[in-house]
Legacy VTK file of the C-alpha trace (Angstrom):
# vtk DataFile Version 3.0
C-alpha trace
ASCII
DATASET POLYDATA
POINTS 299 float
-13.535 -5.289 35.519
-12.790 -2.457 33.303
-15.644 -0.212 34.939
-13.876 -0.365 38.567
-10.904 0.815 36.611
-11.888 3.110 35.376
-14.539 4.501 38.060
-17.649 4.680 35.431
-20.084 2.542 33.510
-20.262 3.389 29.955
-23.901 4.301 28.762
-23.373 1.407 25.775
-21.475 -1.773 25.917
-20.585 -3.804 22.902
-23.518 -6.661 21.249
-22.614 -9.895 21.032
-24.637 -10.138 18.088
-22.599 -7.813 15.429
-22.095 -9.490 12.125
-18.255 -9.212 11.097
-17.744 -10.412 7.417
-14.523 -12.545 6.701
-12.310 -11.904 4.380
-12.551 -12.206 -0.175
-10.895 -15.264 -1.507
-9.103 -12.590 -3.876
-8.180 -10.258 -1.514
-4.637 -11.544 -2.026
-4.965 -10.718 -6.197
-6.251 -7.204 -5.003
-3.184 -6.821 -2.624
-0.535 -7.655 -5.269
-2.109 -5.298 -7.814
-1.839 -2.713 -5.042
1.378 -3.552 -4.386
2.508 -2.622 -8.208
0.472 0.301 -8.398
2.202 2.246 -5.143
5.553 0.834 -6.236
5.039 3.144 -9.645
4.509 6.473 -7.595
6.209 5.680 -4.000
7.193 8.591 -2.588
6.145 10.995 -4.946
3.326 12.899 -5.088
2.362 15.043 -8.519
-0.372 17.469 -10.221
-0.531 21.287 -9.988
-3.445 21.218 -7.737
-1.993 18.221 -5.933
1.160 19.766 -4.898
-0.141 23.225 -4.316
-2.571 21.782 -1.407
-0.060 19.543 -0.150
2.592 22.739 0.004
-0.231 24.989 1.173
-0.663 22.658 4.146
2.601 22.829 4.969
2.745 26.042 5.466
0.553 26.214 8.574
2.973 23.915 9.902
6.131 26.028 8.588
7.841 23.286 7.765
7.845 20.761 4.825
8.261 16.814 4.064
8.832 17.692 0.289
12.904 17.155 0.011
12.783 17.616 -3.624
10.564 19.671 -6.447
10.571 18.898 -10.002
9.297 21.955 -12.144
8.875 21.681 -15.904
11.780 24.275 -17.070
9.318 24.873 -19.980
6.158 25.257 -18.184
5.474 29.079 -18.952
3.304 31.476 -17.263
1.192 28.993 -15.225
-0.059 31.156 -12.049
-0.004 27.980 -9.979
3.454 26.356 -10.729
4.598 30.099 -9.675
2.719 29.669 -6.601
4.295 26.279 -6.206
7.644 27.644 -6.360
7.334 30.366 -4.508
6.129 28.641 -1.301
8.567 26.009 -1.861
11.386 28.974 -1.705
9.385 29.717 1.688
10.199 26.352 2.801
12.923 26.070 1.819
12.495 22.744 -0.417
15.085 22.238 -3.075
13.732 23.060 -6.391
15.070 21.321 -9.809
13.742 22.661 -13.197
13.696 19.341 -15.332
12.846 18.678 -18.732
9.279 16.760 -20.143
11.656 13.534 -20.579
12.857 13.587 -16.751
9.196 13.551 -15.726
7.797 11.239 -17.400
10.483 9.330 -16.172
9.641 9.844 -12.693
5.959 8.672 -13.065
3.152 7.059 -15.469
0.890 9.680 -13.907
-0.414 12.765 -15.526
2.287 14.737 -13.878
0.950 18.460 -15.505
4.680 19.303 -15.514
5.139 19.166 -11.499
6.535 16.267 -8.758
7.434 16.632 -5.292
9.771 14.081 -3.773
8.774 13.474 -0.076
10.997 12.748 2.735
10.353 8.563 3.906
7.640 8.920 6.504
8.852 8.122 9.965
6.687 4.934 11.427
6.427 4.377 15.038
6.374 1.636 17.213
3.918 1.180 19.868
6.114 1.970 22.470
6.756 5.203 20.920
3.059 5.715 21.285
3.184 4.642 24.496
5.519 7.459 25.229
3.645 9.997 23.425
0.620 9.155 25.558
2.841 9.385 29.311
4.018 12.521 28.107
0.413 13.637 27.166
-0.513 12.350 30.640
1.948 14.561 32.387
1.526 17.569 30.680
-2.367 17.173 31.609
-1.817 15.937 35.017
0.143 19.554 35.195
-2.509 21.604 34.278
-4.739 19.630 36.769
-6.404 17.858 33.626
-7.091 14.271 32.303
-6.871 12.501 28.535
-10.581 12.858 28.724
-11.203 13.349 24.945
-7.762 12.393 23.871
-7.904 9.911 20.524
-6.362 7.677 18.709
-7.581 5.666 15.484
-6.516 2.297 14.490
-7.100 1.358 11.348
-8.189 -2.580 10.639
-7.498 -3.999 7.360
-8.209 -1.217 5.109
-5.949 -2.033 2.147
-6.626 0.979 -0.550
-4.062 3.691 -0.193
-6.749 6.272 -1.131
-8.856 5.341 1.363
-5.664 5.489 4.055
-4.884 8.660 2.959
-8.264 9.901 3.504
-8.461 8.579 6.861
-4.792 10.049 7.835
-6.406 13.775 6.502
-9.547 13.101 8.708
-7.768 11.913 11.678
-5.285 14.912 11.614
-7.749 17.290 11.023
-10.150 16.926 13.556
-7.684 16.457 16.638
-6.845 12.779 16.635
-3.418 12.177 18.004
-1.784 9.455 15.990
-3.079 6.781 13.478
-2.448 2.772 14.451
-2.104 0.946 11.169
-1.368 -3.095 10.504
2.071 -4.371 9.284
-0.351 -6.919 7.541
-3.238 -6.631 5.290
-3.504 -3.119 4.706
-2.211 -0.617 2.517
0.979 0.746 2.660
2.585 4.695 3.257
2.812 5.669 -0.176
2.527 8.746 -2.488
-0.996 7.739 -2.940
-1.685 7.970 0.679
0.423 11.436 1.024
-1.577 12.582 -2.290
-4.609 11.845 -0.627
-3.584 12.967 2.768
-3.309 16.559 1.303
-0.346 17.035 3.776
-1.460 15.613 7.092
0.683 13.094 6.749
3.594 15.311 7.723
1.324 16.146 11.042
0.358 13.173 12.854
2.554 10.496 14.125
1.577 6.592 12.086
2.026 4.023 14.357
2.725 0.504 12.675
2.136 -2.718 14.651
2.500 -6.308 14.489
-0.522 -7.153 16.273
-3.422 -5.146 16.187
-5.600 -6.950 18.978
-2.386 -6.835 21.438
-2.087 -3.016 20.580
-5.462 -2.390 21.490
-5.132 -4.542 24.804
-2.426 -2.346 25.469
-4.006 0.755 24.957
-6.590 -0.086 27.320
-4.010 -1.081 30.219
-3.071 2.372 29.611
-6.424 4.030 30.039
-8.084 4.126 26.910
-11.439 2.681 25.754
-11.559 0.862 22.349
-14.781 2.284 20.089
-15.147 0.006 17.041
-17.522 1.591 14.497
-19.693 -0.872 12.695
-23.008 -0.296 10.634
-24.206 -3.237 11.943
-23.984 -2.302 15.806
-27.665 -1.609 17.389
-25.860 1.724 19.590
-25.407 5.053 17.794
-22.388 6.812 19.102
-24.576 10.006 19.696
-25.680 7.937 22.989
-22.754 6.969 24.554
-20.288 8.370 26.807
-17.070 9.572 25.018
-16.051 11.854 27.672
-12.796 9.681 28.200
-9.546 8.470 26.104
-10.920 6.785 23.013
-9.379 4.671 20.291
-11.914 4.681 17.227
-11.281 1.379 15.455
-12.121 2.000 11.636
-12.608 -1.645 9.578
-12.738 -2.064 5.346
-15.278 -1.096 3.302
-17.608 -4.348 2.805
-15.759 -6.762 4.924
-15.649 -3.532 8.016
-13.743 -4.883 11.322
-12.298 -8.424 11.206
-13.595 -10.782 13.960
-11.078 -10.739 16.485
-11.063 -6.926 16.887
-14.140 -6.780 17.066
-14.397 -8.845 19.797
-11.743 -6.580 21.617
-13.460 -3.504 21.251
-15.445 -2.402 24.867
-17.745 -0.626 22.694
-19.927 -1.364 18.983
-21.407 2.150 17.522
-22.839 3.011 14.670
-24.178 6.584 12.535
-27.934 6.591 12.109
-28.820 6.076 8.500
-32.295 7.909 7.507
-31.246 6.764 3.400
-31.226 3.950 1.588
-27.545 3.740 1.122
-26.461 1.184 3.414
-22.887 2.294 4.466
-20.940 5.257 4.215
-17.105 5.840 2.788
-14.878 4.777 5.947
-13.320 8.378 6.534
-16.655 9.648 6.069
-17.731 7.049 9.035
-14.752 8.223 10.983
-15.048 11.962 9.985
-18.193 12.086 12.408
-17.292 9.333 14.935
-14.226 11.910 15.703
-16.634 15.039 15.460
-18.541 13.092 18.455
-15.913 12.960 20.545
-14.652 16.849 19.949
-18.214 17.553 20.410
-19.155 15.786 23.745
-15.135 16.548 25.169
-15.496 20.473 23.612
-18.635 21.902 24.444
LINES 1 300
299 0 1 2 3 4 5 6 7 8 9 10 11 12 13 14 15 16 17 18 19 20 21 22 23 24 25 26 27 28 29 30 31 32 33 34 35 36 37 38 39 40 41 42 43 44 45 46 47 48 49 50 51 52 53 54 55 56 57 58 59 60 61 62 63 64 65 66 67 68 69 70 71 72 73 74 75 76 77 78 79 80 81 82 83 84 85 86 87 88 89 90 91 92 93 94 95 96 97 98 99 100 101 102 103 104 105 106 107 108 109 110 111 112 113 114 115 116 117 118 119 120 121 122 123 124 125 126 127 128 129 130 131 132 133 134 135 136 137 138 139 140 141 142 143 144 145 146 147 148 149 150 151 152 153 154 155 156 157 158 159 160 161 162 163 164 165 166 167 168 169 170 171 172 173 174 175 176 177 178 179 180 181 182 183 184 185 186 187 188 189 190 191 192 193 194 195 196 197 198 199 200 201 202 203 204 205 206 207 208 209 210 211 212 213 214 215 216 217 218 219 220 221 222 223 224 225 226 227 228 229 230 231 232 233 234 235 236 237 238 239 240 241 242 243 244 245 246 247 248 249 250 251 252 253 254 255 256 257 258 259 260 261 262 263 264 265 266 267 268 269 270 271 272 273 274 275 276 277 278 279 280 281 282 283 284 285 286 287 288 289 290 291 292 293 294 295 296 297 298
């Protein structure tokens, strides 16, 4: 039994009643039209505002995943491409004035006379996260601590890159510790995602796996206890017990966790809703499912 394991009783345990929807019969159309529309701008992010965030971000982490900048040699007196260069020259990323005809070359997008080029995103395996985690678990045991509060998400089927890159900016900045996303059915590590990420992309390790269900088994074996969060669960997460390792399990919009990780999750929890709207945006959902953790592990 997972309680003796662990040597406490969760106040919540998961329904057996939770309605999990299956999957679109043209979720498959949607996927390949995906697939074309990252292809156009992989690896590239663009947009004065766009890039200025992104490079602003990386800043606080003095260091950069933009190899390459593309500046408009005929842009003018634009106060933010100057800002853009100059904390590129701070970071040291390789700047290439470029005419109109190179950029549109680059991308369909409405480029506003700016591109950054970003270094391939390093993807970990599982048992790199594995490692991360022992390492995490020594440095605590040091200190004379535990991984009480310590959180991972894993990310189930969620297959718009906007959405991904939302969740990756969420995750990062409220203290999660990596981000466990499908090989399968999902969307893939784009410039859309790092455009939407606003550059916490560069800050938290991805983790891709083959098997979503095992991963989370494993995670468990290691300590960890697997919160799904699901609009239709009957317990809020402001009444259970989060004072422990976590991994938040984030499903799709509509369709929300498929049925088998579900299943696998110890706990169901849902956000009250006092509206009429019946769901919110998924890194809205996870935006305060994290906040409940930091809260109850940082008080």
């Amino acid at each position: 039994m997972r309680d003796q394991k662990h040597g406490r009783k969760p106040y919540y345990r998961k329904n057996q009643d939770n309605q999990v929807s299956q999957d679109s019969p043209d979720s498959q159309d949607r996927q390949d039209r995906q697939d074309s529309s990252e292809r156009e701008d992989d690896g590239l992010i663009y947009g004065r505002n766009t890039v200025l965030s992104y490079l602003e971000n990386e800043m606080k982490a003095d260091k950069s995943s933009i190899n390459k900048l593309f500046l408009l040699s005929s842009a003018g007196q634009d106060p933010r491409l100057k800002e853009i260069q100059q904390l590129a020259n701070k970071l040291k990323v390789q700047i290439h004035p470029v005419n109109r005809e190179k950029l549109d070359s680059l991308t369909p997008g409405n480029h506003q006379g700016v591109i950054a080029s970003l270094s391939p995103v390093e993807m970990l395996s599982l048992e790199d996260l594995e490692q991360i985690i022992e390492r995490a678990k020594e440095a605590a045991a040091a200190k004379g601590a535990d991984l009480a509060g310590y959180t991972i998400v894993a990310v189930d089927g969620v297959e718009d890159p906007r959405n991904l890159g939302a969740i990756i900016r969420t995750a990062e900045a409220e203290g999660a510790k990596a981000v466990v996303i499908p090989e399968r059915r999902a969307a893939s590590v784009t410039g859309s995602v790092a455009k939407t990420s606003a550059g916490a992309l560069a800050h938290i390790p991805i983790v891709r796996v083959t098997n979503m269900v095992r991963s989370l088994n494993r995670l468990k074996e290691l300590g960890f206890w697997v919160l799904g969060m699901s609009p239709a669960a009957r317990d809020h997460i402001y009444r259970m017990d989060l004072k422990c390792p976590v991994v938040l399990v984030v499903g799709s919009e509509g369709k929300g966790m498929s049925r088998l990780v579900s299943e696998n999750c110890d706990l169901l929890g849902s956000i009250p809703s006092l509206g009429k709207t019946e769901s919110l945006n998924v890194s809205v959902a996870l935006g305060i499912g994290l906040y409940e953790i930091v809260r109850q592990n940082h008080q």
